[in-house]
C-alpha positions as a Markdown table, in Angstrom:
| # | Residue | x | y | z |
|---|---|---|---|---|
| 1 | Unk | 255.7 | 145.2 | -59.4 |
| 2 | Unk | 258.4 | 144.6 | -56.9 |
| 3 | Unk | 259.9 | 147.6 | -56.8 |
| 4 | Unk | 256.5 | 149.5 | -56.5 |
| 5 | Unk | 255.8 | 146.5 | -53.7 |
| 6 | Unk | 259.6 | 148.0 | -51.5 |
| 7 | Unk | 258.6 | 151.8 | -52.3 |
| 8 | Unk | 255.3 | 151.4 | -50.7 |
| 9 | Unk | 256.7 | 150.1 | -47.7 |
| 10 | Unk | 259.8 | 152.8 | -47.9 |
| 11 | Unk | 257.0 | 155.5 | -48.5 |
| 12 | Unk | 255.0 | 154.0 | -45.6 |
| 13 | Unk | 257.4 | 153.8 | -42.8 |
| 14 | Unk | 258.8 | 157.3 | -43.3 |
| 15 | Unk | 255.2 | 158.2 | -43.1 |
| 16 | Unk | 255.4 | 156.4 | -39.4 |
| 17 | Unk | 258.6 | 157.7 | -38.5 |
| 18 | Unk | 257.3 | 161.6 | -39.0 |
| 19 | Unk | 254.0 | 160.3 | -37.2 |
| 20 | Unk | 256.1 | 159.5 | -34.4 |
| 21 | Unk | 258.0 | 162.4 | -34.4 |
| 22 | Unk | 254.6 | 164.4 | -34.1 |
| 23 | Unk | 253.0 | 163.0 | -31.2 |
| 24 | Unk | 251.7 | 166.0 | -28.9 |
| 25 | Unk | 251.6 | 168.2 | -31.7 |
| 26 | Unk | 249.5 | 166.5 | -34.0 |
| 27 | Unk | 247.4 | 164.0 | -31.8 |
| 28 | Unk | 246.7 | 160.6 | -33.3 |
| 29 | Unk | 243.0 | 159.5 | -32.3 |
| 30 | Unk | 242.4 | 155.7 | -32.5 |
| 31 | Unk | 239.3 | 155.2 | -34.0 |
| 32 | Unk | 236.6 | 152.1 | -32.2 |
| 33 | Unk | 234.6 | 149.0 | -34.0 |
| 34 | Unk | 231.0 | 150.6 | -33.4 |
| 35 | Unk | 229.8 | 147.4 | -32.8 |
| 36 | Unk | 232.3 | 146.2 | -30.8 |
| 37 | Unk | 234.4 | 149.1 | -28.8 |
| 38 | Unk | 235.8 | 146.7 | -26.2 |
| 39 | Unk | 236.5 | 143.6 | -25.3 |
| 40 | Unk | 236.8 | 141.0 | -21.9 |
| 41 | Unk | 238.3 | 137.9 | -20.8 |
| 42 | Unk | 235.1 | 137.4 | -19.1 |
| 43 | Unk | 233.8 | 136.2 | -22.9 |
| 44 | Unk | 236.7 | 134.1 | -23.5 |
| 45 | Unk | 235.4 | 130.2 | -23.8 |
| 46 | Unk | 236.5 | 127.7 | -26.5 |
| 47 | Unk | 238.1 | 124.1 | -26.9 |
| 48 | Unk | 241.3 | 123.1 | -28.5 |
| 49 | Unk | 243.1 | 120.4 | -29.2 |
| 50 | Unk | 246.6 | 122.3 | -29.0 |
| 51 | Unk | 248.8 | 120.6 | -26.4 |
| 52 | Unk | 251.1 | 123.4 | -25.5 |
| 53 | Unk | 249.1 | 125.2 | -22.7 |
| 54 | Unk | 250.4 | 127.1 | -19.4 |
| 55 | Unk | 248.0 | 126.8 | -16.8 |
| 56 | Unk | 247.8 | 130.0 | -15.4 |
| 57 | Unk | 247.7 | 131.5 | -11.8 |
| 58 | Unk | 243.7 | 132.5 | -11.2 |
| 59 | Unk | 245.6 | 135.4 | -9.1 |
| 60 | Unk | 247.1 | 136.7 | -12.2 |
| 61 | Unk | 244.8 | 135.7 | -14.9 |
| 62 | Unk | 241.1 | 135.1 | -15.4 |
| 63 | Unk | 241.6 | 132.5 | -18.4 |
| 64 | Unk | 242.8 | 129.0 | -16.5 |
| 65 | Unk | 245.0 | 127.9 | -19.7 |
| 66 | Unk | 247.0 | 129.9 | -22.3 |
| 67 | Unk | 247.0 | 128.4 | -25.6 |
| 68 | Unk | 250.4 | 128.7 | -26.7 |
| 69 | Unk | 252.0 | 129.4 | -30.2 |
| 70 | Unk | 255.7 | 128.7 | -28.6 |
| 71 | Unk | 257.6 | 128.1 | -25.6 |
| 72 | Unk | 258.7 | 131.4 | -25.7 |
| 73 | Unk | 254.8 | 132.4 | -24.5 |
| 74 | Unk | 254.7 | 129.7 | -22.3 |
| 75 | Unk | 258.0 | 131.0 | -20.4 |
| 76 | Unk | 256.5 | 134.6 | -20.8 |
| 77 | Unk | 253.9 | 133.7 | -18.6 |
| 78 | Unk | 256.0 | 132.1 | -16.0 |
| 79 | Unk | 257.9 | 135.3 | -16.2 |
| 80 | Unk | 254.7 | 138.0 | -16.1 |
| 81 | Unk | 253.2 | 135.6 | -12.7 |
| 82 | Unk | 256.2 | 135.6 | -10.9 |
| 83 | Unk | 256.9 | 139.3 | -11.2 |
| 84 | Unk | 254.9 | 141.7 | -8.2 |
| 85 | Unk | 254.4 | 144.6 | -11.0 |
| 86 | Unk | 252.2 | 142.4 | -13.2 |
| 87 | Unk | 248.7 | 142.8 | -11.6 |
| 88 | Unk | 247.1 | 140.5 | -14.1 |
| 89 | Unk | 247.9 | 139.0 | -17.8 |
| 90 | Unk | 246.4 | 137.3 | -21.2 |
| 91 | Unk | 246.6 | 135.7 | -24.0 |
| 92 | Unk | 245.2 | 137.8 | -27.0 |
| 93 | Unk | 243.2 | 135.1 | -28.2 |
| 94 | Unk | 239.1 | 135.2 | -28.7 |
| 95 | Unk | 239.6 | 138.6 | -26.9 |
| 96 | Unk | 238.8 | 140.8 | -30.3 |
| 97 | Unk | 242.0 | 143.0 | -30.1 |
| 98 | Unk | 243.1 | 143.5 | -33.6 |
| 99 | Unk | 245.1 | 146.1 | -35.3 |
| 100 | Unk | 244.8 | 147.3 | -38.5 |
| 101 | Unk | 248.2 | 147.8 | -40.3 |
| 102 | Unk | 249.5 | 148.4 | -44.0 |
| 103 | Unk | 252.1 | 146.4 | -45.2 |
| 104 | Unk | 253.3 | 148.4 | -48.1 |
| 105 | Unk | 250.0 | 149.3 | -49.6 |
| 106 | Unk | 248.3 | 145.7 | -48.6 |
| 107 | Unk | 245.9 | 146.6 | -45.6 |
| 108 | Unk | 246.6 | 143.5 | -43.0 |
| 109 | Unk | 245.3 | 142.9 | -39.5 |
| 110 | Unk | 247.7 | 142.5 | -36.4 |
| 111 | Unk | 246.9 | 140.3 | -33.2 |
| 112 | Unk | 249.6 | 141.0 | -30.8 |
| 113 | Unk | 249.9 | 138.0 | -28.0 |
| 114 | Unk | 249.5 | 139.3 | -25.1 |
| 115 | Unk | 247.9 | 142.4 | -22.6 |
| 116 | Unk | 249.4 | 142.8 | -19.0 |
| 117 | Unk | 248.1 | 145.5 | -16.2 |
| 118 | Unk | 251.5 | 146.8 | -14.6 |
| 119 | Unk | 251.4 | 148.6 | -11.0 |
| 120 | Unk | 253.9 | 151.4 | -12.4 |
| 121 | Unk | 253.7 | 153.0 | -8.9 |
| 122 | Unk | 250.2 | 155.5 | -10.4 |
| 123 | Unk | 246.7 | 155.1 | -9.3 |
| 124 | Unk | 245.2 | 154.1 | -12.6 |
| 125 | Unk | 247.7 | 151.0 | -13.9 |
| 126 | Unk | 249.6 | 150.5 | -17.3 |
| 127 | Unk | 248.1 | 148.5 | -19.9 |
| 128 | Unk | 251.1 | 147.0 | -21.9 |
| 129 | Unk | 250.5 | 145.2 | -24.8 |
| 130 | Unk | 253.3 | 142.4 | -25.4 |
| 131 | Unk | 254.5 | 140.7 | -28.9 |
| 132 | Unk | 257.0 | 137.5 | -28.6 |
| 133 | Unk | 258.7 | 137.4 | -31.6 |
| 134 | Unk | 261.7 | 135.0 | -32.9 |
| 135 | Unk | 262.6 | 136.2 | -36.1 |
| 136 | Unk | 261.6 | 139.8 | -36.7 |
| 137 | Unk | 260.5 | 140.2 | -40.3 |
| 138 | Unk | 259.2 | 142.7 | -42.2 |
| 139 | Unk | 255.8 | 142.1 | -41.3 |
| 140 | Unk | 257.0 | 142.4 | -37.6 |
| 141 | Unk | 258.1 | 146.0 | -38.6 |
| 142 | Unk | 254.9 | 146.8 | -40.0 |
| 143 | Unk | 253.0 | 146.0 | -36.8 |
| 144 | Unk | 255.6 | 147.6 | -34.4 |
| 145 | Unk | 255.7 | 150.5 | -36.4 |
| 146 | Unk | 251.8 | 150.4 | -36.4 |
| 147 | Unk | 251.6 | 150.1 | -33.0 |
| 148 | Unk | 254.2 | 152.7 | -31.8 |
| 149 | Unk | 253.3 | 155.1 | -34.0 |
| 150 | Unk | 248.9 | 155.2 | -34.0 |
| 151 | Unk | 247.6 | 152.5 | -32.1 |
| 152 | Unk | 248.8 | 153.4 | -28.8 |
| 153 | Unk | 249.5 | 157.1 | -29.3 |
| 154 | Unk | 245.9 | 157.1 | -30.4 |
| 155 | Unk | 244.0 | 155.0 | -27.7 |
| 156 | Unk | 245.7 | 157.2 | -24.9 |
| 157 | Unk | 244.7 | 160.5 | -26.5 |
| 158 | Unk | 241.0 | 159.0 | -26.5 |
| 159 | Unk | 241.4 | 159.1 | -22.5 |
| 160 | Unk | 239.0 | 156.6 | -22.2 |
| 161 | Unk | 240.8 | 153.6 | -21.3 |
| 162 | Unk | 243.7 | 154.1 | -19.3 |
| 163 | Unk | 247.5 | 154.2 | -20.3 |
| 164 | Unk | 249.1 | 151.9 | -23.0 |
| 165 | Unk | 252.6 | 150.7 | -24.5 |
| 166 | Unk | 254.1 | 148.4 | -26.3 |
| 167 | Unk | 256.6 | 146.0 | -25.9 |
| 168 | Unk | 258.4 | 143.0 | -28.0 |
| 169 | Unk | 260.5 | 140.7 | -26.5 |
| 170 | Unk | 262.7 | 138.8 | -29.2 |
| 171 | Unk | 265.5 | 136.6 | -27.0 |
| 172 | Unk | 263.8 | 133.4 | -25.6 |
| 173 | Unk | 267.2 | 133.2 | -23.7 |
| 174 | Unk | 266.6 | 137.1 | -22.2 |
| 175 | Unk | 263.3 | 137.6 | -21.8 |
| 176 | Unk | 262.9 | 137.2 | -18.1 |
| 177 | Unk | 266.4 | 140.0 | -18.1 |
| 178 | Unk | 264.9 | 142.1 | -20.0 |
| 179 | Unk | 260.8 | 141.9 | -18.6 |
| 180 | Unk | 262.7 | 142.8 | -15.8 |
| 181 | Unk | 264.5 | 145.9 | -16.8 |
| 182 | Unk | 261.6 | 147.1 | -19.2 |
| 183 | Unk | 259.2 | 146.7 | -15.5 |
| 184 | Unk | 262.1 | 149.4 | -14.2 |
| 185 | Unk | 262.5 | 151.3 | -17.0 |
| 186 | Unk | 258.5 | 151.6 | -16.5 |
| 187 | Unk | 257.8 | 152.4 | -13.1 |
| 188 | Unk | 261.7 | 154.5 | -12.5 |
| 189 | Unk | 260.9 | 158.3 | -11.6 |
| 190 | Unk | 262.5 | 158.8 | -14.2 |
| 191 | Unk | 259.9 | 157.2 | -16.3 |
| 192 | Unk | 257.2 | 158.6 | -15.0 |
| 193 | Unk | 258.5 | 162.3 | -15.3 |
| 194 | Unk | 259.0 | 161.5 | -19.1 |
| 195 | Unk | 255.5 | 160.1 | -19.7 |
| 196 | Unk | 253.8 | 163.1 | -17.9 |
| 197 | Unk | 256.4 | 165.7 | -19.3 |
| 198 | Unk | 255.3 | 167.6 | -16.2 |
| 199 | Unk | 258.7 | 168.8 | -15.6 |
| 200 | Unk | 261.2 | 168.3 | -19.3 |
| 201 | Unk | 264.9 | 168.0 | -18.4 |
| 202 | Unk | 266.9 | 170.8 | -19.5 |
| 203 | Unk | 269.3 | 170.0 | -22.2 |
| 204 | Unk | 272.5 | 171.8 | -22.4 |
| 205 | Unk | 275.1 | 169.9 | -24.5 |
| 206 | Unk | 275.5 | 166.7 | -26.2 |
| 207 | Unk | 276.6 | 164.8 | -23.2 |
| 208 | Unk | 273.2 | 165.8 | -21.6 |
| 209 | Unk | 271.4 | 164.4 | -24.8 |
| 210 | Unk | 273.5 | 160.8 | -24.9 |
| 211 | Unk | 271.9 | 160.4 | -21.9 |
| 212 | Unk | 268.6 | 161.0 | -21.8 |
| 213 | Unk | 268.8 | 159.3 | -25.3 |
| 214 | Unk | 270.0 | 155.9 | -23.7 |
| 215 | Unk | 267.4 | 156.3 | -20.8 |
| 216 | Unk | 264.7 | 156.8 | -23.7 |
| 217 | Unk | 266.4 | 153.7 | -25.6 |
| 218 | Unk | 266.0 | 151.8 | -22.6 |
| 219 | Unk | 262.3 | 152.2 | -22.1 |
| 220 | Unk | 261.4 | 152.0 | -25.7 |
| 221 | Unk | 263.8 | 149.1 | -26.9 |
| 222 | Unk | 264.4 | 147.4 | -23.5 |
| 223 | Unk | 268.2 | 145.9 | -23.8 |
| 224 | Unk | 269.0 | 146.1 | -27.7 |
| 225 | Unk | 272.8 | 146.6 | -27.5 |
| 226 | Unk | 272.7 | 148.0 | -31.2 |
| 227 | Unk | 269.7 | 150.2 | -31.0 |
| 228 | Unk | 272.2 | 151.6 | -28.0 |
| 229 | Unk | 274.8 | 151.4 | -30.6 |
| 230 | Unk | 273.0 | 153.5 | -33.5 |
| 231 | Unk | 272.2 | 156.0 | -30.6 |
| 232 | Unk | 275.8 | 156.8 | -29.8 |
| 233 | Unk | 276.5 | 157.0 | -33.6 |
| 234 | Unk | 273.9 | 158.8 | -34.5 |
| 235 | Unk | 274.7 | 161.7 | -32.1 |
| 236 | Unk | 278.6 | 161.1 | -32.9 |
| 237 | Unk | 277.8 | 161.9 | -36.4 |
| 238 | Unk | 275.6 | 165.1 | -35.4 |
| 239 | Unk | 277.9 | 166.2 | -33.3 |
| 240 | Unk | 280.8 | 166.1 | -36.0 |
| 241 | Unk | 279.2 | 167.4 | -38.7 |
| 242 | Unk | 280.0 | 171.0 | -39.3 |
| 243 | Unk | 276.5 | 171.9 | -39.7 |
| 244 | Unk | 274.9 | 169.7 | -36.6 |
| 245 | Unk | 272.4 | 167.5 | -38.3 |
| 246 | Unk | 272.3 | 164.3 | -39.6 |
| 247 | Unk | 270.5 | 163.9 | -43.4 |
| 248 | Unk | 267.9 | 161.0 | -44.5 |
| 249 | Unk | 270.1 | 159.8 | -47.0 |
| 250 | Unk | 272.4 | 159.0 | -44.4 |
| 251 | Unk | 270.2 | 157.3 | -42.1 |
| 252 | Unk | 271.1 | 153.6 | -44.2 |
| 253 | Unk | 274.8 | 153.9 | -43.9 |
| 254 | Unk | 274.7 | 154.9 | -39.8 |
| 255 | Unk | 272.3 | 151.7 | -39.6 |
| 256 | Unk | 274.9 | 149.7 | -41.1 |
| 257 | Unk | 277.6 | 150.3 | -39.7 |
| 258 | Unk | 276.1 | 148.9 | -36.2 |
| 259 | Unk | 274.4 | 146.1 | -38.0 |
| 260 | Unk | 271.0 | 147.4 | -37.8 |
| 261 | Unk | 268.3 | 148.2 | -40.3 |
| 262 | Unk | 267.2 | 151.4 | -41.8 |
| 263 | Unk | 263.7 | 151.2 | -40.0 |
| 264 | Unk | 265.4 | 150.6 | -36.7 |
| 265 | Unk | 267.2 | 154.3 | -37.6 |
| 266 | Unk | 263.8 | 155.4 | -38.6 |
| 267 | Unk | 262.2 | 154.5 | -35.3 |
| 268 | Unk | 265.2 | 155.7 | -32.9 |
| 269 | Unk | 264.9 | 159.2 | -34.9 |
| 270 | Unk | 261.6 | 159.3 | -34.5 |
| 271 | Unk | 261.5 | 158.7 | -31.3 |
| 272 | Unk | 264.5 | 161.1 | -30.2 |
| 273 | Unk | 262.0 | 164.0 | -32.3 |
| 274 | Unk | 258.6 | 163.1 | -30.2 |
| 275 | Unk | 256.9 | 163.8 | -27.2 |
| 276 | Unk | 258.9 | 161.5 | -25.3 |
| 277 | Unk | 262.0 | 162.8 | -26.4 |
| 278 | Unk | 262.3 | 166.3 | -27.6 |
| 279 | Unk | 265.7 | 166.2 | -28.6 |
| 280 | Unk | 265.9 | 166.5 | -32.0 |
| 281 | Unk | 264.1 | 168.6 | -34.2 |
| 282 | Unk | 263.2 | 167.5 | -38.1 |
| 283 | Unk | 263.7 | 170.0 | -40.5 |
| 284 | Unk | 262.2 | 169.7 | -44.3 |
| 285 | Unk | 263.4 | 172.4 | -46.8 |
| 286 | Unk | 263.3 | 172.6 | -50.3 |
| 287 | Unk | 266.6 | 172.2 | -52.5 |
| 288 | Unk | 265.7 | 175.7 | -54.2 |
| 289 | Unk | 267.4 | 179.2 | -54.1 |
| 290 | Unk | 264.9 | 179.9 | -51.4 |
| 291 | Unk | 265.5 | 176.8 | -49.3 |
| 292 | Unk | 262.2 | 177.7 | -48.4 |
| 293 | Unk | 260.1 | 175.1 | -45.6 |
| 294 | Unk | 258.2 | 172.2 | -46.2 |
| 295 | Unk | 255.6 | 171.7 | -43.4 |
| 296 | Unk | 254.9 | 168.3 | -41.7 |
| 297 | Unk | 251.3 | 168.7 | -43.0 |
| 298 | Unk | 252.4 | 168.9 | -46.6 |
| 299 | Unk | 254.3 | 165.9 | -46.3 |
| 300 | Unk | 252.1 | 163.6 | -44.7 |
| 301 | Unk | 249.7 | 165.1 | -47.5 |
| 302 | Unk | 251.9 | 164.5 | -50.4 |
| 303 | Unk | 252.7 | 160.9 | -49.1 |
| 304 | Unk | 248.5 | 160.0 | -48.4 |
| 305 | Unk | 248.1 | 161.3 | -51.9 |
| 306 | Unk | 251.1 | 158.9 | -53.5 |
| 307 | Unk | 250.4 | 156.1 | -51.2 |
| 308 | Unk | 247.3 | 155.3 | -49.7 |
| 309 | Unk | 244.6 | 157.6 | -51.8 |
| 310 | Unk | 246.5 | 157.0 | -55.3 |
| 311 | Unk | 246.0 | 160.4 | -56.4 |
| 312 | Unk | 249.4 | 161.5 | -57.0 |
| 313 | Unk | 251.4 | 159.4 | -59.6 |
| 314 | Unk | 254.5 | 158.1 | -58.8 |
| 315 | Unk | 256.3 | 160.0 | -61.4 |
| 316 | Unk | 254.9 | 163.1 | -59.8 |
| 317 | Unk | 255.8 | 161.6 | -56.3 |
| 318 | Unk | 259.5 | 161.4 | -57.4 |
| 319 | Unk | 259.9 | 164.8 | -58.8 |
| 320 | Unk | 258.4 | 165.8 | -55.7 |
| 321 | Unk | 260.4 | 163.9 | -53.2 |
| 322 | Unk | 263.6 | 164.5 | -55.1 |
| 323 | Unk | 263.5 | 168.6 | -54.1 |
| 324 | Unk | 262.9 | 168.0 | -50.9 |
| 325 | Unk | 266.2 | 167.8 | -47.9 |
| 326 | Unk | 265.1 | 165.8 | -45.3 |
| 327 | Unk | 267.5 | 166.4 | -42.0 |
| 328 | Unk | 267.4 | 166.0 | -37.6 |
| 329 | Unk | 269.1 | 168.7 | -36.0 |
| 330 | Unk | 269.5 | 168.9 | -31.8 |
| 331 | Unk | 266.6 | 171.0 | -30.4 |
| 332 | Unk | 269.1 | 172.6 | -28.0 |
| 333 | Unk | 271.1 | 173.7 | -30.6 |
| 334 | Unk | 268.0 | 175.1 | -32.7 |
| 335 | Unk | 267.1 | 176.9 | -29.9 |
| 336 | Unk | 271.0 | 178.3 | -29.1 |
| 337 | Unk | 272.1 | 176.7 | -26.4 |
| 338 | Unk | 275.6 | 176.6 | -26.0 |
C-alpha cells in the first residue's frame, strides 16, 4: 500500500513536470465553481479569538486585521506595506480561493495565504499569489507543483482575470531579501520580455543558456542557492555528455549531489522546457530497433489511464513505462546551432 501510496505521487509529479514543460503548446484552462466564480474582500466579516493579528494599512488592504497562522505572515505583511510595488494585499481567509490538488491519488484542497496586486510597470497589475512555508513537505510539493503547473497557467489562459504567479517564501530570516529581489525579478525588462515572449532571446551556446537559465531561476525560485546549484549542474552534465542530453534516470543523482530533491530537478527541467524558457527540448523515444517517438499526448494519456482514471493496471503501467527513454536535450542544439 505504501509503495502504491510513493508511485502515485512519482507518477503524478512527472505528469506536472511534462505539464509544465507544455505550456503554450498545450494550454491548460482553469476550470470555475459555477456557483461561485469569484470572490471579494468586500465579503470578508468574522470574529476570532486568535491573538496573533497585524493590523493592516487601510492604504494597502481592505481587511483592518490579518488573522495570522505565524509570525512569519505577520512579518510578510510588514514587508508587502512597506514596499511601493504592492498596490494592495490579503490574507486568504473567508475569501473562497481554494485549489484543488492530488496528493498521490488522494484529491486534497489547497488555500494558499496570501493575494497581492503588484505595479510590475504594465497597465493591468500582477496578481501574485503568496505561500509562507517553514518546513516544505511533501504536501507543500503537491500544492506548488499544483499551482505552477495548472492553476496559474490555466486562469491566465482564461483571460478573464488578469495576470497571475506564484510565489513561496520559506526563510523567516530572508523574506524581506528575497520579496525584494522576486519584486525586481518581476517588474525588470527583462521580465517582462520573457512573460510576453514578444521578442525570444537568441540562444547560441551554452554560456548563453546558463544565463538566461539563472535569470529564469531567479524569477521562478527567488534566491534558492541550490536550485542555482542544480542549474549549473544540470547544464554541466548536458554539456559533457557526448550525446547532449541529460536522462530521467539521472535526474535523482544531479539532485543529490547539490542537496536537493528529485521534484526540485523535476520543476527546474520543466521549467527550462516551457514557455518561459524554451531551452531545452524533452524527447520520449521508445527502447526498440525503431527508437521510434512517443508523443507528449500519449504520455499524459498513458499516465491519466494508470493514475487518475484506473484503467490501466499497474502491471501494464510498468511494462509500459519500462520501454520508454525519457531525455532533455538543448533546443539550440536540436535545432543546429553551433
Amino acid at each position: 500500500m505504501i509503495y502504491k501510496e510513493i508511485a502515485d505521487m512519482a507518477a503524478e509529479r512527472i505528469k506536472t513536470a511534462i505539464t509544465l514543460s507544455l505550456v503554450g503548446e498545450n494550454p491548460v484552462k482553469a476550470i470555475l465553481d459555477a456557483y461561485n466564480p469569484t470572490g471579494s474582500t468586500s465579503y470578508v466579516n468574522f470574529t476570532t479569538s486568535k491573538e496573533l493579528r497585524w493590523q493592516t494599512d487601510p492604504r494597502k488592504c481592505h481587511v483592518n486585521w490579518v488573522v495570522c497562522d505565524s509570525d512569519w505572515e505577520a512579518e510578510f505583511c510588514r514587508v508587502a506595506e512597506a514596499h511601493p510595488k504592492v498596490r494592495a494585499y490579503v490574507k486568504n481567509q473567508n475569501l473562497g480561493l481554494e485549489v484543488p490538488y492530488l496528493m498521490g491519488s488522494t484529491p486534497r484542497r489547497y488555500l494558499p495565504d496570501f493575494i497581492l496586486r503588484l505595479d510590475d510597470g504594465r497597465a493591468d497589475p500582477l496578481n501574485l499569489v503568496v505561500e509562507i512555508k517553514g518546513f516544505r513537505g511533501e504536501n507543500a510539493k503537491d500544492k506548488a507543483n499544483t499551482m505552477r503547473a495548472y492553476w496559474v497557467p490555466g486562469v491566465n489562459n482564461l483571460g478573464k482575470f488578469g495576470r497571475w504567479a506564484f510565489a513561496e517564501f520559506t526563510a523567516v530570516y530572508e523574506i524581506e531579501a528575497e520579496f525584494d529581489r522576486l519584486i525586481e525579478n518581476k517588474t525588470s525588462p527583462g521580465a517582462r520580455q520573457i512573460e510576453s515572449q514578444t521578442a525570444p532571446v537568441e540562444i547560441r551556446s551554452y554560456a548563453d543558456a546558463r544565463n538566461l537559465s539563472q535569470a529564469l531561476v531567479r524569477e521562478q525560485f527567488g534566491f534558492h542557492p541550490s536550485m542555482s546549484s542544480l542549474c549549473e549542474l544540470i547544464w554541466r552534465r548536458i554539456e559533457e555528455n557526448p550525446e547532449h542530453a541529460i536522462w530521467l534516470a539521472d535526474v535523482g543523482a544531479a539532485a543529490e549531489t547539490v542537496a536537493c530533491v528529485s521534484e526540485d530537478a523535476l520543476a527546474l527541467l520543466a521549467l527550462l522546457s516551457g514557455r518561459a524558457g524554451r531551452l531545452l527540448k524533452i524527447r520520449l523515444n521508445r527502447m526498440s530497433a525503431d527508437h521510434s517517438n512517443v508523443s507528449d499526448d500519449e504520455l499524459i494519456r498513458r499516465l491519466s489511464a494508470w493514475l487518475r482514471e484506473k484503467t490501466m493496471s499497474d502491471s501494464d503501467w510498468k511494462a509500459w513505462a519500462s520501454e520508454i527513454e525519457v531525455k532533455w536535450v538543448p533546443a539550440f542544439v536540436a535545432h543546429g546551432a553551433a
